[in-house]
N, C-alpha and C positions, 0 to 999 in steps of 0.2 A: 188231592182235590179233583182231581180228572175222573178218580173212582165214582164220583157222587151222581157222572152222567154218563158211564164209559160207551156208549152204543147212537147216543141219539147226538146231531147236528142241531144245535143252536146257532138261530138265526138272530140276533137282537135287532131290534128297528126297524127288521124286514117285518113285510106281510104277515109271518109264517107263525111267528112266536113270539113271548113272551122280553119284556126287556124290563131288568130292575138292577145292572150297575154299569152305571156310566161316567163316564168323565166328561166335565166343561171346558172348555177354553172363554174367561172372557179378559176384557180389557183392565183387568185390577191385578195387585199385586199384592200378594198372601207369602209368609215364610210356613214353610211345612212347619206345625208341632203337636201331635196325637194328643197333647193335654187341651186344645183348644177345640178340636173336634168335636162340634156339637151333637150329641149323641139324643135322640129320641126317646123317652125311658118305655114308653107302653110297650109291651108285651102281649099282642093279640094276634089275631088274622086282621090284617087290616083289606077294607074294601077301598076303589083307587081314589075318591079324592081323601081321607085320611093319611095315604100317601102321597098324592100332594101335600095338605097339610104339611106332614111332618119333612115333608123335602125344604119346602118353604120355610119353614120355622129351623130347619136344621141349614139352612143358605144364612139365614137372619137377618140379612142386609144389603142393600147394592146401592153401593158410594154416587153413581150416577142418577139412581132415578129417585133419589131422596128419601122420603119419612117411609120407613119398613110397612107403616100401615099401607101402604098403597098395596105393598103385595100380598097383607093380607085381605084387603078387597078384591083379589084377582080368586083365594082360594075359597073367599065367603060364598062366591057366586057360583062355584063348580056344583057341577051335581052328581046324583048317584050312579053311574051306569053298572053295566053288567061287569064283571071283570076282563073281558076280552077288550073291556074298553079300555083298561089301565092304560096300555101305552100313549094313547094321543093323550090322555090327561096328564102322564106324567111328563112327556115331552113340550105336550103345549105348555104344561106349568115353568118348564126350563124356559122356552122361548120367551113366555110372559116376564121372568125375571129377569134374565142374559141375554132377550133376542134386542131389537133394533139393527145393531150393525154386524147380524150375524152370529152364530154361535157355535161351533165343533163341540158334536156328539157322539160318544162309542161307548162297546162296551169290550170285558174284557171274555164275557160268558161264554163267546163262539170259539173262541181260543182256548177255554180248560174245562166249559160245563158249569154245573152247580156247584160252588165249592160249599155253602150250606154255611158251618161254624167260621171259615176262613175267609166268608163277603166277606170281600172289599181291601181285604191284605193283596192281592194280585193287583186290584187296580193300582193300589199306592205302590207297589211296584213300576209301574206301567207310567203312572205320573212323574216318578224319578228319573225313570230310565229319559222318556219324553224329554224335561225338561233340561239334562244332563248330553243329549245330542241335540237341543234345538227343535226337535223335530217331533210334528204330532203324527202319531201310527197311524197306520191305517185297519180297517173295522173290516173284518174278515169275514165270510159269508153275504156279504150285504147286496144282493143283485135286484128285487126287486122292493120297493118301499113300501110299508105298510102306505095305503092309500086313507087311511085313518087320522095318519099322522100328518099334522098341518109342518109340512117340510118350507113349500115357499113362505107361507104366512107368517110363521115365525121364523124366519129364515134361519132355519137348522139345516146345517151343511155333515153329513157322513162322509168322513175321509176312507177314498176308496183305494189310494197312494199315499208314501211318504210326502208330507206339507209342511212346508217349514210355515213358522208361526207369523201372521202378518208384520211387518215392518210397524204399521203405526200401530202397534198395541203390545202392552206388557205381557209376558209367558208367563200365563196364571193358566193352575189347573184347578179343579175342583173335583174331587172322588168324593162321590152320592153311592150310599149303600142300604140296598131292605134287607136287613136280616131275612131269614124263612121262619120269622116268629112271628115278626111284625115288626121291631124295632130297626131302627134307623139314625145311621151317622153318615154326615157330612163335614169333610177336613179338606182345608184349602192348603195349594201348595205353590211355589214363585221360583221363579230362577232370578235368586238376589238374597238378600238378607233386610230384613226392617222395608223393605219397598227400596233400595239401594242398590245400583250393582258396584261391587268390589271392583274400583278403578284401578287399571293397571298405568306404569310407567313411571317416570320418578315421582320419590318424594322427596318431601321439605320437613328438613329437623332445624327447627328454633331451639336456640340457647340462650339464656339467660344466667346473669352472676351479679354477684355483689363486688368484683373488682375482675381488671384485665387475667391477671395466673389463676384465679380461679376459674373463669371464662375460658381460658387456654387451654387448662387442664379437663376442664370438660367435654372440650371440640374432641383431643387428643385419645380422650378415653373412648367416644362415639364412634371416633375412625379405629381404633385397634378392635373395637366389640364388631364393628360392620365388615370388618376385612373376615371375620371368623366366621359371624353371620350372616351370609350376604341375603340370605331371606328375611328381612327384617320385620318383622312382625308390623302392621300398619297400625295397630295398637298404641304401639311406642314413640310413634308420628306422632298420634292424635293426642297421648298424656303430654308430652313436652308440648303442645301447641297453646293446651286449651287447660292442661289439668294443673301448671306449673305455675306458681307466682312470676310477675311480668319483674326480674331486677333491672337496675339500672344498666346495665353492661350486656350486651346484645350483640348474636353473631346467626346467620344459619348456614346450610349446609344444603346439598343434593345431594341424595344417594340415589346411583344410578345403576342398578343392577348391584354388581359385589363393587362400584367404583364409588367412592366417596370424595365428593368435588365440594372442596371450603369458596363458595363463591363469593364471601362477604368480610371486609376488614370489620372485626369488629368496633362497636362503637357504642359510645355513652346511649341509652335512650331518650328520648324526649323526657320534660318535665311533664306534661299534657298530652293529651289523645290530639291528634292532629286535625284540620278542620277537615271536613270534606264536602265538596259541593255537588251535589247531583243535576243533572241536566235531561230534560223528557221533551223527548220529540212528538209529531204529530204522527200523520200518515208518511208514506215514499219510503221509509228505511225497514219496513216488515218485507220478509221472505218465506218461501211455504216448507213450512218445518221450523218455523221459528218459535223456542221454547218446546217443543216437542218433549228435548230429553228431560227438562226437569220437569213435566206433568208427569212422564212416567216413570221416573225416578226417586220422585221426593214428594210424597205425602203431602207435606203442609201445605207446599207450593199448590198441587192438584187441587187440593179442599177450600183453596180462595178461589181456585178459578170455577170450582164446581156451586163456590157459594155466591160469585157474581150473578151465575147464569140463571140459577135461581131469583134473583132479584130480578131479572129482567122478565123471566116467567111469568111472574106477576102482576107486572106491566097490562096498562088498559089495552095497550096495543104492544103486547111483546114479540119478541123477533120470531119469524119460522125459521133461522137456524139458531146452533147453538154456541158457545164460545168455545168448546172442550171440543165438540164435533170439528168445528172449523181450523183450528189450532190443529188436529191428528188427522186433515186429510193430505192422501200424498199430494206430488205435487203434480200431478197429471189434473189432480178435481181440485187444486187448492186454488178459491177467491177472495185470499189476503188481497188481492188488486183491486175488489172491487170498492167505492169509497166509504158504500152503503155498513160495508163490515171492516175495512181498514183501521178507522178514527176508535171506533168501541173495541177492536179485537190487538191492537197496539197499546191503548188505556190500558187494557183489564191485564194484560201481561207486564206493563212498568207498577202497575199496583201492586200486582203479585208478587215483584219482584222487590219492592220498598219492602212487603211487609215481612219477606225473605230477610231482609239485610237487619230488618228493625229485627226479628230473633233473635240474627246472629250479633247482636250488640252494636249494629251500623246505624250510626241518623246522621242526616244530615247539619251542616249547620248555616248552608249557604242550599238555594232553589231556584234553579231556570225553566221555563215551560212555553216551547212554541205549539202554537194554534192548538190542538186538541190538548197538545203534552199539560196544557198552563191546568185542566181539568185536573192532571196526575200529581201536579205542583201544589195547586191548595190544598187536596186532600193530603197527600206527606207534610205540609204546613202544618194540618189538623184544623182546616177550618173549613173542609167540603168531610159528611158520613160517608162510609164505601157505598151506603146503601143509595145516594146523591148522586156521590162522584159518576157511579156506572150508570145512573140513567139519566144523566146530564149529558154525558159522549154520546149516548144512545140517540135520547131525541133530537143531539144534536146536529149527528150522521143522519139522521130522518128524515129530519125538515130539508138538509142538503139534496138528501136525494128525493124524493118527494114534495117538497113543500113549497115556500115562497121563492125560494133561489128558481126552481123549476120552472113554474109559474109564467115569472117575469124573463125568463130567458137568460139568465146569466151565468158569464161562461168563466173559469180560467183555469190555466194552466203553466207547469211547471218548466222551466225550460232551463238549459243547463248553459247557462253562460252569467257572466257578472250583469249587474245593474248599466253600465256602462254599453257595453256592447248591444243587451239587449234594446235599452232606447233609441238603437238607430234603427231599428226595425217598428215600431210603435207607430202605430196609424191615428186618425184624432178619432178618440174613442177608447184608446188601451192604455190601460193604466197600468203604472207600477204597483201591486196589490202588496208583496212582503218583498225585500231584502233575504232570502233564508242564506246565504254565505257569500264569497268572492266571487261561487264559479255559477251559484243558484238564485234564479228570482221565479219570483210569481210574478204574472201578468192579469190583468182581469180586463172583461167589458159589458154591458148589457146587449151584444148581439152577434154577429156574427164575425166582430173584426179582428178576435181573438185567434178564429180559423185561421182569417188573410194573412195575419202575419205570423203562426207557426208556419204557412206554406212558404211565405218569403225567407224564413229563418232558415 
């Protein structure tokens, strides 16, 4: 491959030269598989936005910023330059799809040349390797920047050091390749499988029988199979859990490394699924990073929360921030505190999370809901739409912060002792607003006596 340039110094991204294979880091989570590689079929010279085009049509899609046509409105509009313009086009065209919170771009070209027949085999390399130490490379020759290239604007970042991959976002790559014909493939690549990471530490083997010795005899045979293999295939968790008729007679197990711990007497099962009640709070119990892992873990879960915030986009007056933004800041810039995002960013994650359990064959059959939660309670009832429930929290955070509460001056606040205690401090004007448990009340007032007596408390 090295033959194809042996003499000349390729700069990609710089000033100096040409750039046409690079890699993305964005916030999505892709399994490598070269049959899904959407591949370009034309066969020409293509001039740069055609390659836009076909980078965009070979990207196909970006889970955050919605219906695909928008990006093809971003490459409707591009226009013809000379070719020395390729690179801001083809870069700006990455920023336009991947940028907002930032993007990592490199290529692999200053490091082996032109490899010609072999684009893009080196970057899938390079993405492996990447994903396989954690850590995005750093882009070799890169000292001064094409000034072409809208680097703040789209906030395209060239890694000039080893950069381990931001904390709040999934280790997704994406290897973009131009042939020297003209055709073009893009293949996405994840550290995980399915958008899942392969959880480590014990598991749980359920067993099921139709009588006690058959049940016995089954524990017996799992502990002699697991002493021999103490790598258990996670597989074999997952067929006994889910793939197994539920019999009457019931026992599990922990396998914990090569040690297999019978934690459970077995025992008859239920005639019935058991009842289960779920219970949805308002604001005070969110923390920053809360739900993080399963937005970037679990697909289904991401695409409620990505499809609430879309509901609220459309909103006459919708939010300027977003639910999925807020949700993945660290916790240096996280404003779960603030009430304006509390009540709407605490809903949209207990929704996500019902409609989580309602997959996995979970309903309730019993519903409690304080102050915001009761919004998360009738929609799991089924008598609020999701399309409702999230813009009934919304306006409902709104008016709080904004609206008539503001207005008229009215205050309260949460204070951590019983009903009891707190009345001894209660000036005439402060009310008891809620009961929320033994140790928790709400207090409220229309003016300032609310201050007076937090300062006494």
């Amino acid at each position: 491959m090295a033959a194809s340039a042996p003499s000349r110094k390729i700069q990609t991204i710089d000033k100096l030269t040409k750039q046409e294979d690079f890699l993305v880091w964005r916030d999505d989570i892709f399994r490598w598989n070269i049959d899904r590689a959407d591949v370009e079929e034309h066969i020409r010279a293509m001039v740069p936005n055609q390659k836009v085009w076909s980078l965009i049509k070979a990207i196909g899609w970006n889970p955050y910023e919605g219906d695909p046509k928008k990006i093809y409105d971003i490459v409707a509009n591009a226009t013809e330059p000379a070719p020395q313009e390729g690179d801001p086009i083809e870069t700006g065209a990455v920023g336009n799809v991947f940028g907002g919170e930032g993007v990592y771009i490199g290529s692999v070209k200053p490091n082996v040349g032109h490899s010609e027949g072999c684009s893009g085999i080196t970057s899938v390399i390079k993405a492996v390797l990447a994903l396989e130490h954690r850590t995005i490379p750093p882009n070799i020759k890169f000292q001064e920047p094409n000034p072409k290239i809208p680097f703040a604007e789209k906030k395209l970042i060239v890694p000039v050091k080893p950069t381990a991959f931001p904390k709040n976002r999934a280790e997704r790559i994406s290897v973009n390749s131009f042939g020297i014909g003209g055709s073009n493939a893009n293949g996405p690549a994840l550290n995980g499988v399915n958008g899942i990471t392969k959880p480590h530490g014990p598991q749980l083997l359920l067993f099921s029988a139709n009588s006690p010795a058959s049940l016995k005899l089954q524990i017996d045979t799992f502990s002699h199979y697991t002493a021999q293999h103490p790598e258990l295939d996670r597989n074999v968790t997952y067929t006994l859990a889910l793939r197994r008729e539920k019999l009457p007679h019931r026992a599990f197990a922990i396998l914990q490394g090569d040690e297999f711990l019978e934690t459970h007497i077995p025992a008859k099962g239920p005639a019935s699924s058991p009842s289960i009640a779920m219970i949805f709070s308002g604001q005070g119990a969110q923390w920053a990073g809360i739900g993080r892992e399963l937005i970037l873990n679990n697909s289904s879960f991401r695409q409620d929360i990505h499809r609430m915030d879309e509901i609220l986009k459309g909103l006459r007056i919708p939010p300027i921030w977003s639910i999925l933004g807020e949700l993945l800041k660290p916790e240096d810039q996280s404003q779960l505190h603030r009430a304006e995002l509390a009540q709407p960013l605490s809903t949209a994650l207990q929704i996500a999370l019902v409609r989580q359990f309602k997959r996995l064959g979970v309903t309730p059959t019993a519903i409690v809901g304080h102050s915001s939660g009761e919004i998360t309670a009738v929609y799991t009832a089924g008598y609020l739409s999701l399309e409702y429930a999230i813009t009934l929290v919304y306006y409902r955070s709104y008016i709080s912060t904004y609206g008539l509460a503001v207005q008229v001056g009215g205050i309260i606040a949460a204070v951590g002792l019983g009903v009891a205690k707190v009345s001894r401090f209660l000036q005439p004007g402060v009310y008891v607003a809620c009961e929320n448990s033994p140790i928790s009340t709400t207090i409220s007032d229309d003016g300032k006596a609310v201050q007076n007596a937090l300062a006494t408390i």
